[in-house]
C-alpha positions as CSV (number, residue, x, y, z in Angstrom):
1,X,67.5,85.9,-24.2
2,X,64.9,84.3,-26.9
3,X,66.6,80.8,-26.5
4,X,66.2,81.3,-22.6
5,X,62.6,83.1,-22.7
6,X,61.2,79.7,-25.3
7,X,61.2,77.0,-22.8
8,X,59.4,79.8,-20.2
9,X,56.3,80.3,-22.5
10,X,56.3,76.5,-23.4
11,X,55.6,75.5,-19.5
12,X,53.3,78.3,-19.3
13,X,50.7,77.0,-22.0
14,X,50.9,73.6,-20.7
15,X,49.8,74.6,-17.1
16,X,47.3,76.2,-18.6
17,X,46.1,73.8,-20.7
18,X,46.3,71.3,-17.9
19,X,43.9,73.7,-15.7
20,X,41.8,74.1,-18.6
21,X,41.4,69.8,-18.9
22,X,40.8,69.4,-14.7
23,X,38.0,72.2,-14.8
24,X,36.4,70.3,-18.0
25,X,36.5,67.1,-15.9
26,X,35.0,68.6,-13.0
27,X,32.0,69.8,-14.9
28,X,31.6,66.4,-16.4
29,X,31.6,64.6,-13.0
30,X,29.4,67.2,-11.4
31,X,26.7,66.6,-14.3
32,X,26.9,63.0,-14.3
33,X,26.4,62.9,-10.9
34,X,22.7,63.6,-11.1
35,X,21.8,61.1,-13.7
36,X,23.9,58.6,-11.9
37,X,21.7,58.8,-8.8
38,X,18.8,58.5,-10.7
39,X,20.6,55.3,-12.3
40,X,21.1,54.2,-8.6
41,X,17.2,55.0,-7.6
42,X,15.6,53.1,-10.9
43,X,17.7,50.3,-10.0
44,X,17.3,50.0,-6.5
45,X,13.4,50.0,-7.2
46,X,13.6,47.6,-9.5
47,X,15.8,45.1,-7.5
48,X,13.4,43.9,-4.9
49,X,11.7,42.8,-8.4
50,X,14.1,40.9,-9.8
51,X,15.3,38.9,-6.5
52,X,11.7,37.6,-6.3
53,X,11.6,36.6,-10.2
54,X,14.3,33.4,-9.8
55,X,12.2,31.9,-7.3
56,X,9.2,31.6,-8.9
57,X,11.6,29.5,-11.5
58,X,11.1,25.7,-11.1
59,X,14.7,23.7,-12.4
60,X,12.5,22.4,-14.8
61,X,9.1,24.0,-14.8
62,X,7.7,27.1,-15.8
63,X,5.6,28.8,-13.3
64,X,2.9,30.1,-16.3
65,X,2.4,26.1,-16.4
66,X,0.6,26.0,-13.6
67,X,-1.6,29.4,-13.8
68,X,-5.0,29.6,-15.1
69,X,-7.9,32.0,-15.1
70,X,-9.4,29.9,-13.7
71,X,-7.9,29.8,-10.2
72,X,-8.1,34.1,-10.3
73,X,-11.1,35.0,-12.0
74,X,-13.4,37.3,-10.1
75,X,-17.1,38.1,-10.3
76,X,-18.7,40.1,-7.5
77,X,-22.2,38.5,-8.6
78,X,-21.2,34.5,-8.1
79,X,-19.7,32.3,-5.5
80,X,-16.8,29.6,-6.9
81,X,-15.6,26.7,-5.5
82,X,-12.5,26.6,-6.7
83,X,-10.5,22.8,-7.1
84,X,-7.1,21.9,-8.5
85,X,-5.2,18.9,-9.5
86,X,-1.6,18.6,-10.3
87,X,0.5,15.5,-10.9
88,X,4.5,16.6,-11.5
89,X,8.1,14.9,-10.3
90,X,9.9,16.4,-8.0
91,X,13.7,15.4,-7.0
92,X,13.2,14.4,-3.4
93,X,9.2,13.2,-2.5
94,X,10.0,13.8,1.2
95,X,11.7,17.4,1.2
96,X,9.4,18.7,-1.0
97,X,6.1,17.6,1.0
98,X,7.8,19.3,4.2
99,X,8.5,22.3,1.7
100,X,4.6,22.2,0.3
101,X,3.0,21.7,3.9
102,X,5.5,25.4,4.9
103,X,4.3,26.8,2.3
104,X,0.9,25.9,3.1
105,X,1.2,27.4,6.2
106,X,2.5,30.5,4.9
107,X,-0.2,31.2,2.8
108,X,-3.2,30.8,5.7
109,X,-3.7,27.2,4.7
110,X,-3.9,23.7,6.1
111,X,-2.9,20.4,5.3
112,X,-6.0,18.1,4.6
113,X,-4.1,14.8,4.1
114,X,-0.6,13.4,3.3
115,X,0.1,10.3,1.9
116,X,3.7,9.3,1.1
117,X,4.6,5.1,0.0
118,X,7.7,3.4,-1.7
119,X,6.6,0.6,-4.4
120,X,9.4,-1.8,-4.8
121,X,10.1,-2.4,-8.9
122,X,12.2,-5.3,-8.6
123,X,15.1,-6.8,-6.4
124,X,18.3,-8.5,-7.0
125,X,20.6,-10.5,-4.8
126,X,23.6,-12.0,-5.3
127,X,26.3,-14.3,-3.1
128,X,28.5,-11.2,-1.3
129,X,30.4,-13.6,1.4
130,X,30.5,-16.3,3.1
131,X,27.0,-16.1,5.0
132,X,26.3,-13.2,3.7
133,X,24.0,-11.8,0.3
134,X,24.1,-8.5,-1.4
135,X,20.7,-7.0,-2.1
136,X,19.5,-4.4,-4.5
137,X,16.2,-3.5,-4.3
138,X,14.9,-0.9,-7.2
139,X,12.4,1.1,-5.4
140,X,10.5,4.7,-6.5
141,X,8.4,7.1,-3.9
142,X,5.1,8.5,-5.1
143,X,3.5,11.5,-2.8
144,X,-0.2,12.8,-2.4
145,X,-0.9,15.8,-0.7
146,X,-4.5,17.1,-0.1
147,X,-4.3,21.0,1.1
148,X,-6.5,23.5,1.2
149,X,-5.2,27.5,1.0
150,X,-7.6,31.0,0.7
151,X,-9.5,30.8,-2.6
152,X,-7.4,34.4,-3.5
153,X,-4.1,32.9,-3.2
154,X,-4.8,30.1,-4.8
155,X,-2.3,31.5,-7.9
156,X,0.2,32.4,-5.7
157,X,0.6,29.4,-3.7
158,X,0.7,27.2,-7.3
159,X,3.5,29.4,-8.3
160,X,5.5,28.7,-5.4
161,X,5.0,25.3,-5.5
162,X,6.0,25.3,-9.7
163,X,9.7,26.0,-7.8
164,X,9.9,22.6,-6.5
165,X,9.2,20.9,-10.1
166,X,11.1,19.5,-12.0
167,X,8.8,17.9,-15.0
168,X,5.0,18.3,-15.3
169,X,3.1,15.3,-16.0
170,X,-0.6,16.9,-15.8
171,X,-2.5,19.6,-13.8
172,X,-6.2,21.0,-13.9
173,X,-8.1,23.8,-12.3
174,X,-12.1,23.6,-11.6
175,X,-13.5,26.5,-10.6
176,X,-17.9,26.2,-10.1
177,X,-20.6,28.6,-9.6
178,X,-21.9,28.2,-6.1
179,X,-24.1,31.0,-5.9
180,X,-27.5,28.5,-6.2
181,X,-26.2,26.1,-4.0
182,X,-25.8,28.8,-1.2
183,X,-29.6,30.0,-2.2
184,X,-30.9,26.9,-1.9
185,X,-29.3,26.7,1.9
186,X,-30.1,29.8,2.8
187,X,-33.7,29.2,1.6
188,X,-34.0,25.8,3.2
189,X,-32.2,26.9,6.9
190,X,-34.9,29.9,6.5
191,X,-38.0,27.4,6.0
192,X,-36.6,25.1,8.7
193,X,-36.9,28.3,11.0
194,X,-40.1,29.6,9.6
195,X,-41.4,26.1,10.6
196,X,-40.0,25.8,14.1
197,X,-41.6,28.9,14.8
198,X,-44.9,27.6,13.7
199,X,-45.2,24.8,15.4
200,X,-43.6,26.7,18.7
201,X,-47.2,29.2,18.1
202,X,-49.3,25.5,17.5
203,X,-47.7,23.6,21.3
204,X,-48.2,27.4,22.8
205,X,-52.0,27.4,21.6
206,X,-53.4,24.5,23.9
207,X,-55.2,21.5,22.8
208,X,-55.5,17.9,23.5
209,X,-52.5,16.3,24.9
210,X,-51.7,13.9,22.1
211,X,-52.0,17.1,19.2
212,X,-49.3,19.0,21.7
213,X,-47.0,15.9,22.0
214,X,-47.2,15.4,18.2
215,X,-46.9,19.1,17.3
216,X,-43.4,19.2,19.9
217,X,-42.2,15.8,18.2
218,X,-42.4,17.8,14.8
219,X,-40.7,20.8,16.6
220,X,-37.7,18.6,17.5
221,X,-37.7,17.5,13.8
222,X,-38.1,21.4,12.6
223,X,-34.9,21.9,14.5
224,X,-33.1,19.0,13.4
225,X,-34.0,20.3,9.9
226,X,-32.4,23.9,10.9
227,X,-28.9,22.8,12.3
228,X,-28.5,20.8,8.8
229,X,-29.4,23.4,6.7
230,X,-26.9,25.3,9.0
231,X,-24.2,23.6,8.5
232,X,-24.5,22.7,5.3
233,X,-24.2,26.2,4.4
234,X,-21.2,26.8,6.6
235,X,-19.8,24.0,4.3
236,X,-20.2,25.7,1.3
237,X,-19.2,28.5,2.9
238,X,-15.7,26.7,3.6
239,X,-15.8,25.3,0.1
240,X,-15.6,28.7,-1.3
241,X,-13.3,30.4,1.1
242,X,-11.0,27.9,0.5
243,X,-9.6,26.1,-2.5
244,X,-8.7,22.3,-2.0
245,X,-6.0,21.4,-4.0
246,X,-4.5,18.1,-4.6
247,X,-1.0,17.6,-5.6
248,X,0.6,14.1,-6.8
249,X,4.2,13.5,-6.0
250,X,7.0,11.2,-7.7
251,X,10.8,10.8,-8.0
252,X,13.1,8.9,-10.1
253,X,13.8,5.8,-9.4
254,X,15.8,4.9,-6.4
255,X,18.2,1.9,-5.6
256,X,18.8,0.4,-2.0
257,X,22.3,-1.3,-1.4
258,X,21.8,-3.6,1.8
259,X,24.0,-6.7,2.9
260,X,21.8,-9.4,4.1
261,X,22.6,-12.9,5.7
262,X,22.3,-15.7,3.9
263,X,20.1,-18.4,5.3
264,X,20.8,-20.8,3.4
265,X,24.3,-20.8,3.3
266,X,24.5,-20.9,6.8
267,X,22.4,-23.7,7.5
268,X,24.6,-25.5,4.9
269,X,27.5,-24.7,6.1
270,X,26.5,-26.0,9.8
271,X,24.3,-28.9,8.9
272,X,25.2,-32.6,9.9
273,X,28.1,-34.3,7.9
274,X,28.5,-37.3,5.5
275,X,27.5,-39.8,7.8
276,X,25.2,-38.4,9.5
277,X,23.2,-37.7,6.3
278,X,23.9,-40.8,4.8
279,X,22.6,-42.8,8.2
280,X,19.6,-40.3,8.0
281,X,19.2,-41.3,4.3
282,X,19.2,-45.2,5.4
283,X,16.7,-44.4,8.3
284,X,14.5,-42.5,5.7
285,X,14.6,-45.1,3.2
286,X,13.3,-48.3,6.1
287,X,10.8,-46.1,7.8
288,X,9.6,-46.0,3.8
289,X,9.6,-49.2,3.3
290,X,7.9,-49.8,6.5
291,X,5.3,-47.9,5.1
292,X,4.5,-49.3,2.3
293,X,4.3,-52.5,4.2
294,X,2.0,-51.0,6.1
295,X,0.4,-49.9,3.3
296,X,-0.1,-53.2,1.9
297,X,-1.2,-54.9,4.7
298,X,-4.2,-52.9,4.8
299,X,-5.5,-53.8,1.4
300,X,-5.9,-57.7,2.8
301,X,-9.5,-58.5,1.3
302,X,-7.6,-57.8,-2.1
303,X,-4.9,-60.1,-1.2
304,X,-7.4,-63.2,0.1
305,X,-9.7,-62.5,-3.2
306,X,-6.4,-62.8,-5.3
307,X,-5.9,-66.3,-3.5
308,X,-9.3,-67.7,-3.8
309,X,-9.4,-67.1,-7.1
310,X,-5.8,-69.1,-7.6
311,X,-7.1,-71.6,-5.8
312,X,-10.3,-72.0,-7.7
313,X,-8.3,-71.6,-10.9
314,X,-6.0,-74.5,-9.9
315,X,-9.4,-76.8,-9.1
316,X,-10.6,-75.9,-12.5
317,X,-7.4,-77.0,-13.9
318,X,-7.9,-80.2,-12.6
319,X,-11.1,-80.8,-13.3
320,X,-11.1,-79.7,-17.0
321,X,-7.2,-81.0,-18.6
322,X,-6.1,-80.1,-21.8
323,X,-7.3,-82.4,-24.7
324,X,-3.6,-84.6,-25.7
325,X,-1.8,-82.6,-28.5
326,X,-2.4,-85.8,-31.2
């Protein structure tokens, strides 16, 4: 009975030891659980984060390279007009223009101007077929873009742009205190005003004709006076509501295969034969000689001097013989 009643007691503890592991692992899960939702929760807050960080990345460019306080500062008590220049090589001149002007756009921008042109470094040619050349023309693109984007995201829209970079050549940021230059408008549209309404009193007042004619003559002037002081401030209004940013564009340089036809060769090929070249030559050659005939003929006083004087030489001759050799 105790070799029978062993192997009872042995299965016993080990179902209970197994009950004992399954409730342990049940605790486990159901504390974990907590802290793995609150896992889940940090990093589904932080993910929107880090999907927008790589685009800010540039394949060659750091995005800090083109920031500056410049472009963000702040000050409740001044007016800035902000500039900014940036020269940098991109990897294709035309996709990233079309990119920049999108972005532009997406931002609460406009485009002021774009300029795109190829300059052609050199060119090569060479004999390909008959008739025919093969050309290789070394060209490289070079992009200017003028935009102009809302003074406060004037950071942002640089950043975006530092994803289309690939090297940096140069960049710089102007940012000037506008506040006296707005004054000044203010104060001159206000005198302009101050003065129509003057001279409006002075033509109302009566008078002689010619002081009303002149004092409505300097009305017209008073009010040409306003609309320029007007606009001039809406202008640097404008300037200061928007930031006008210039961007330089280049590539590496590019190479264009293209067959072309060879001129020459074909006019060689189907020009006139032996003969006819060599019957051409002999026509050339008389119709030269013809010339200089012609030529010759027409210098006849020379020839008749040239006579007269052998002829006069020969008379002399005779006149005047040698002394005999003694």
């Amino acid at each position: 009975m105790s070799r029978a009643a062993f192997p009872l007691i042995v299965l016993l503890l080990a179902a209970s030891c197994s009950r004992h592991e399954r409730a342990a692992d049940a605790d486990a899960t159901a504390e974990s659980a907590p802290a793995m939702g609150e896992s889940a929760a940090v990093a589904a807050a932080v993910a929107p984060q880090n999907r927008e960080a790589p685009m800010l990345q540039g394949p060659g460019v750091d995005p800090s390279q083109v920031a500056s306080d410049v472009a963000t500062q702040v000050d409740p008590r001044r007016r800035f007009i902000r500039t900014a220049q940036a020269q940098f090589q991109v990897k294709d001149v035309y996709r990233t223009a079309l990119a920049i002007e999108d972005e532009v756009a997406s931002q609460g921008g406009f485009v002021v101007d774009n300029k795109i042109s190829s300059q052609v470094q050199r060119v090569l040619s060479r004999p390909l077929a008959p008739g025919k050349r093969l050309e290789l023309t070394e060209y490289s693109l070079q992009g200017q873009l003028t935009v102009r984007v809302p003074s406060e995201r004037t950071q942002a829209f640089l950043r975006a742009v530092a994803a289309h970079m690939e090297f940096l050549d140069r960049r710089s940021f102007s940012a000037r205190d506008a506040q006296f230059d707005l004054l000044r408008q203010q104060l001159a549209s206000q005198r302009a005003q101050d003065e129509q309404r003057e001279l409006g009193d002075a033509a109302q007042a009566g008078g002689k004709l010619a002081d009303r004619t002149d004092a409505i003559q300097s009305r017209g002037a008073a009010r040409a006076t306003r609309d320029e002081a007007l606009i001039a401030q809406k202008e640097f209004e404008d300037r200061v509501a928007f930031s006008t940013i210039t961007l330089s564009l280049r590539q590496d340089a590019q190479v264009r295969r293209a067959e072309r036809v060879d001129v020459d060769a074909v006019f060689r090929d189907n020009g006139p034969g032996f003969f006819s070249r060599l019957g051409e030559s002999l026509a050339v050659g008389w119709r030269a000689a013809l010339d200089i005939v012609i030529a010759l003929a027409a210098l006849w006083p020379l020839w008749l001097m040239v006579v007269a004087a052998g002829l006069a030489w020969r008379r002399w001759r005779k006149t005047h013989p040698r002394p005999a050799a003694s």
